[in-house]
N, C-alpha and C positions, 0 to 999 in steps of 0.2 A: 952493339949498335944502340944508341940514343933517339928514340921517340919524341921529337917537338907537341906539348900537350896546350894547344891553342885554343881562344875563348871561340866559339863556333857561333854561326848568323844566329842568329835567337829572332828575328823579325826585322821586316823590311823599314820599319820607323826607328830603331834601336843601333846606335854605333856605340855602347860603350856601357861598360856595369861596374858593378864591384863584387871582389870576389869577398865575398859575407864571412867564408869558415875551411877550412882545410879539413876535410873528415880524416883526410890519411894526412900521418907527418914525412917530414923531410927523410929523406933515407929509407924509407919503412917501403919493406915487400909491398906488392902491391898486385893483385889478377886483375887480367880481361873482365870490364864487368864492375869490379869495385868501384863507390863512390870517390872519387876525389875533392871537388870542394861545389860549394853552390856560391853560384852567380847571380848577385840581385841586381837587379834593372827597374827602370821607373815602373813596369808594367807587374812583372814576377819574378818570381825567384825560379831558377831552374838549377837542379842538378847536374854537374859532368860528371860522367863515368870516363875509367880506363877503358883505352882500346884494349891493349896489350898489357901482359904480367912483363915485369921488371922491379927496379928499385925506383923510386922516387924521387927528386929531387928539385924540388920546388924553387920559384924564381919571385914569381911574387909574393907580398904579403897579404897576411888576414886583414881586410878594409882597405887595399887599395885598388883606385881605379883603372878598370883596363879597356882598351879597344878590341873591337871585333879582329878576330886573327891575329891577336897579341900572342909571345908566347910565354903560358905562366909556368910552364916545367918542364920536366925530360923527364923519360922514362926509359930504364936502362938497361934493355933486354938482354945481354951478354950475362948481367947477375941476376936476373931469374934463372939464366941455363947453371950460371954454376954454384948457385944454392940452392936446388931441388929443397921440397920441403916434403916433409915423411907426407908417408898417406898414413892418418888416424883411423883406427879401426873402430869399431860399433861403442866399445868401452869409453877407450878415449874421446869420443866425438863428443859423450857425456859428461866427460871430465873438464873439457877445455870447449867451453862456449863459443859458439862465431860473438867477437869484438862487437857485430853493429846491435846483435842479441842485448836486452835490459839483462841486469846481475843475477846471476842464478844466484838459486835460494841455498840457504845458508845449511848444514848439514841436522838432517832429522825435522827441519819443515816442510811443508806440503808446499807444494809448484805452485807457485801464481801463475795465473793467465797473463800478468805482467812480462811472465816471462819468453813472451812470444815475441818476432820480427815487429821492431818498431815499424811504423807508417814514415815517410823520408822528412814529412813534417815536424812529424815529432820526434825521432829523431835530431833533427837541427839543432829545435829547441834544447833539448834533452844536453846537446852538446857545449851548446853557446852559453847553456845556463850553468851548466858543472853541477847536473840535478843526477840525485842517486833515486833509480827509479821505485828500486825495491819496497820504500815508505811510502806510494801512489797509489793511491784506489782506483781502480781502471773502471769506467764507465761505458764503454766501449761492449761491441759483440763478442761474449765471451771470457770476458772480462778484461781487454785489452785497452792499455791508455791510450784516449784521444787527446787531441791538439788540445781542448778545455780544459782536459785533466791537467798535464802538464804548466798550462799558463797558470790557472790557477796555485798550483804549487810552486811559483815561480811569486807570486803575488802576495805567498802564506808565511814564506820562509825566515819572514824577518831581515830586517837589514845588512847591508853585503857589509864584512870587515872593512872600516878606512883606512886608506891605502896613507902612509907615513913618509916621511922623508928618507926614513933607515931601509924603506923597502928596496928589495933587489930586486937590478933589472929583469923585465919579463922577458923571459926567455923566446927564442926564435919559433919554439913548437907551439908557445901560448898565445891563444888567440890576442892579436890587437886591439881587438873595437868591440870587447866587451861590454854589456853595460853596467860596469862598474858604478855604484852612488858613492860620491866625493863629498862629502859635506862641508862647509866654511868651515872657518877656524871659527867667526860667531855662530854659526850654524844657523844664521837667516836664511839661504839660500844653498840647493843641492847643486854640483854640477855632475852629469854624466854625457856619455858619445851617445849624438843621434844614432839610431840604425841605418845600417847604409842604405836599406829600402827608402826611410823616412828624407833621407837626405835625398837623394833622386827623386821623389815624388815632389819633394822643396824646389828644386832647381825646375823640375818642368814646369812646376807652376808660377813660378818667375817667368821664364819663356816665354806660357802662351800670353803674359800679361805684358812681354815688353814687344812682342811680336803680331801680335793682334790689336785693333782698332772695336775693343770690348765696352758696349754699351748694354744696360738690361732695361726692359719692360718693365710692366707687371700689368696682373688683371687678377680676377679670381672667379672661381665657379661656384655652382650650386651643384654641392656631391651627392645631394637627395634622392635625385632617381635612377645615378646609380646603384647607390646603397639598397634602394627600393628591388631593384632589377636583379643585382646582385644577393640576398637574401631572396625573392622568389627563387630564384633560378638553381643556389648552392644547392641542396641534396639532390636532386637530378645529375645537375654538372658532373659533381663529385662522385656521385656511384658510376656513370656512363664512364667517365675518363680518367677516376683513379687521380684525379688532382684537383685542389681547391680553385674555386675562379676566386681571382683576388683583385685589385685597382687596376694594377699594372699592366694590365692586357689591355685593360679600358685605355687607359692611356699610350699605351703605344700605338694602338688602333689608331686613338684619336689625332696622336703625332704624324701617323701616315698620311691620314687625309691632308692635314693643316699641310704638310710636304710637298702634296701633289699640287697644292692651290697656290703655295709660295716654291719655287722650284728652286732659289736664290739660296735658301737657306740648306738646301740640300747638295750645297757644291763647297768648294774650298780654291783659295789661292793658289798658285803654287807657280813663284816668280812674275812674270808680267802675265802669265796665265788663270784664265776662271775653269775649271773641270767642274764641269754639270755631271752630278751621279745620275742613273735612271733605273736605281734600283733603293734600296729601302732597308739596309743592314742600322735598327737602333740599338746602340750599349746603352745600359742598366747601369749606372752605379751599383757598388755592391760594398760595402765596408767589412775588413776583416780585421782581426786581432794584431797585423801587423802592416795595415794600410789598407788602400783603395784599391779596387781592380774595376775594370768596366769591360766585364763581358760583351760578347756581341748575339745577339738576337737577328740572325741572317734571314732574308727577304722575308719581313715579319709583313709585307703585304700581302703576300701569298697563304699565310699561316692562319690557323683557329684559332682561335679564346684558348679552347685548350692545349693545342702545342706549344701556343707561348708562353702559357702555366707554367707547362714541362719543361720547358729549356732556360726558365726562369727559376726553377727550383732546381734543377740539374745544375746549371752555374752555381748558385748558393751553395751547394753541398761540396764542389768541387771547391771552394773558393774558401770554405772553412776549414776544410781538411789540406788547404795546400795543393792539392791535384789538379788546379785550373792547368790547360795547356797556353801558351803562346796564343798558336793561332785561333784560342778562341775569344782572344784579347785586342785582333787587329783586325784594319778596315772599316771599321765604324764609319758611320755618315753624319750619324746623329746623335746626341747621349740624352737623358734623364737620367735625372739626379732627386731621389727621393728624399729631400732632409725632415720630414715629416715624421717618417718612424722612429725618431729621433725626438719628437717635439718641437722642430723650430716652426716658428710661425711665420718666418720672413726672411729670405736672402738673394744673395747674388750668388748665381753658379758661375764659377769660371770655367772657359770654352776648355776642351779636351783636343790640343793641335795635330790634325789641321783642320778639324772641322769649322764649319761655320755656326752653329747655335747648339744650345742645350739647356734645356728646361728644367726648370726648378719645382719639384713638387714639395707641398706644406705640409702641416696637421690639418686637421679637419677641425672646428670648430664653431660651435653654437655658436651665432650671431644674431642680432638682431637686423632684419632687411626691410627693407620700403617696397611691400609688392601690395598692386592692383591699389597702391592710396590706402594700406595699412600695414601695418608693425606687426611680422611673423620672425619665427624663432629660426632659422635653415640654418643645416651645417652648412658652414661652408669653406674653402679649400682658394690659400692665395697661389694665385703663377709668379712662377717668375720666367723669361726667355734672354738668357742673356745673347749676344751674338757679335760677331764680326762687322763692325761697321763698315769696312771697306768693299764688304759684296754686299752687304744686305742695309737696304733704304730704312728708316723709322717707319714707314708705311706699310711695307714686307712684313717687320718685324709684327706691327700692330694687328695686321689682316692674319697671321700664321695664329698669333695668341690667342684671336678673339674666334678663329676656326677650331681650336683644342677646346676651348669655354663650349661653345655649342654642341660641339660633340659630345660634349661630358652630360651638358644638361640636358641632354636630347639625346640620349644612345639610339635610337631609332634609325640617326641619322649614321651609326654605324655599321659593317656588316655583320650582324650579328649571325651565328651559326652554332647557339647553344639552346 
């Protein structure tokens, strides 16, 4: 009997992905449980596992796109019953490594910690790249390779072979959408394949730009007395709750109020319909080694300084290691978008659909300002709010902006609880 292995709901906003990599090949045994490929979507990348042990045999390819409840293989449980596979005894289990295991070590060397269950992250990489782990320094607890380890060595290893005209075709088990570097015949110019992440992150941002009525603000603040507030306050914070206060709680604080005074900005289209939220879930931009993700920060009006530390550092760890979940990527109301830590001094955020606005945070920067009828030094920090014109008035947008600025330079006027 044949198992249909279909691409499964991954999220309520999400009808379609691309299957990134095939961990198992065509044909190839396969348990309950085993990885079979991962699924990248504009949001994340997830992994499918087998239900069922059977034989394999795959439908679609490495980089093609699929729909939800597509079906990309069968799994053939009639030949798992009549190819029993031995059971390995204590010897053998030493002899003959699990597949998803880095290369055991070579006879008469001492064990790397390398040689422990990859993370499914790194792994991926480990796979997509044709990286032999055994030359890796693991940086990791224990000495286990992280996702940095890996990129890095992906970054070290010198340029990939150019592929020829005499070259033979890539066979059906070899992945598709490698990223192979092609160099010109004058060698001006490289080509290689987008990531199919990169590629899905491309098309929704086309989207929200041909579907939205996207205009931006801007304003900027004086980040002095939080900086002020925030240096009194760190060593308390930080011994009481085990986590640094940093901007970002400032500011999403500060977004709440601006929220509750503009309510426009806190709703989204959706066909001839306006949906007013009456609750206060803001996504975080967060950039990782293989895209954007924008976690969600759930009823952060209800939340501390330092809960929102914590589940603002809790995303980032998740987010670098690959581990983010789905649902902690959906529902959003609202985004911030930090391009500051970054150094930019100036942009436009594009909306994140179906929201209505999302704000742009800067560098921080000595300036020279005109206070009280003289020339002082203040850091100071540009906004940007970009938003949906078609809910949100220029007057909306200017009263939400110029309610973040006050909030910033007057945390007083926030609820502080540290």
């Amino acid at each position: 009997m044949s198992i249909e292995v279909k691409i499964p709901a991954v999220g309520e906003s999400i009808s379609s992905g691309v299957v990134s990599v095939w961990h198992k090949k065509d044909g190839e045994q396969v348990k309950a449980g085993d990885l079979l490929f991962t699924l990248d979507t504009d949001k994340v990348s997830t992994e499918i596992a087998a239900e069922t042990a059977g034989v394999l045999r795959t439908i679609a390819a490495e980089g093609q796109e699929v729909k939800i409840g597509e079906v990309v293989a069968t799994i053939d449980e009639s030949a798992a019953a009549a190819a029993p596979t031995s059971v390995a005894t204590p010897a053998q289990a030493k002899e003959k490594p699990d597949p998803n295991r880095s290369e055991a070590p070579v006879s008469g060397e001492k064990k790397s910690p390398n040689a422990e269950v990859l993370s499914p992250a790194v792994r991926r990489i480990v796979e997509e790249e044709k990286l032999q782990t055994a030359g890796i320094s693991g940086t990791g607890k224990g000495g286990r390779l992280t996702k940095g380890d890996v990129l890095a060595a992906v970054e070290n290893r010198g340029t990939p072979a150019t592929a020829t005209e005499s070259q033979p075709a890539m066979p059906k088990s070899a992945p598709a959408e490698t990223e192979v570097a092609v160099p010109s015949e004058s060698g001006r110019f490289t080509r290689k394949k987008m990531s199919p992440l990169r590629r899905k992150i491309a098309a929704q941002l086309v989207m929200a730009q041909h579907t939205a009525a996207i205009l931006t603000t801007f304003n900027e603040c004086d980040m002095g007395a939080v900086q002020d507030l925030r240096k009194k306050s760190q060593d308390a914070f930080t011994k009481k709750n085990d986590v640094k206060l940093g901007f970002m709680s400032f500011f999403i604080k500060a977004v709440v109020e601006a929220l509750k005074a503009v309510p426009a900005i806190n709703g989204r289209i959706e066909g001839d319909d306006f949906i007013q939220n009456h609750f206060f879930d803001i996504g975080v931009a967060v950039g990782t080694e293989r895209g954007l993700v924008v976690p969600v920060v759930r009823d952060a009006d209800t939340k501390t300084f330092a809960e929102i530390e914590r589940d603002i550092a809790d995303y980032a760890k998740k987010a670098r290691e690959g581990k983010i979940k789905i649902e902690e990527l959906q529902g959003g109301t609202f985004t911030i978008s930090n391009g500051g830590v970054y150094g930019s001094l100036l942009g436009t955020p594009i909306l994140n659909p179906p929201q209505s606005g999302i704000l742009g945070m800067h560098t921080i920067q000595q300036r020279p300002m005109a206070i009280d009828g003289k020339v002082v030094i203040r850091p100071m920090m540009y906004l940007a709010l970009s938003y949906d014109h078609r809910a949100v008035d220029g007057k909306e947008a200017v009263t939400f902006l110029i309610t973040v600025k006050n909030c910033i330079e007057d945390p007083t006027k926030l609820p502080l609880d540290f």
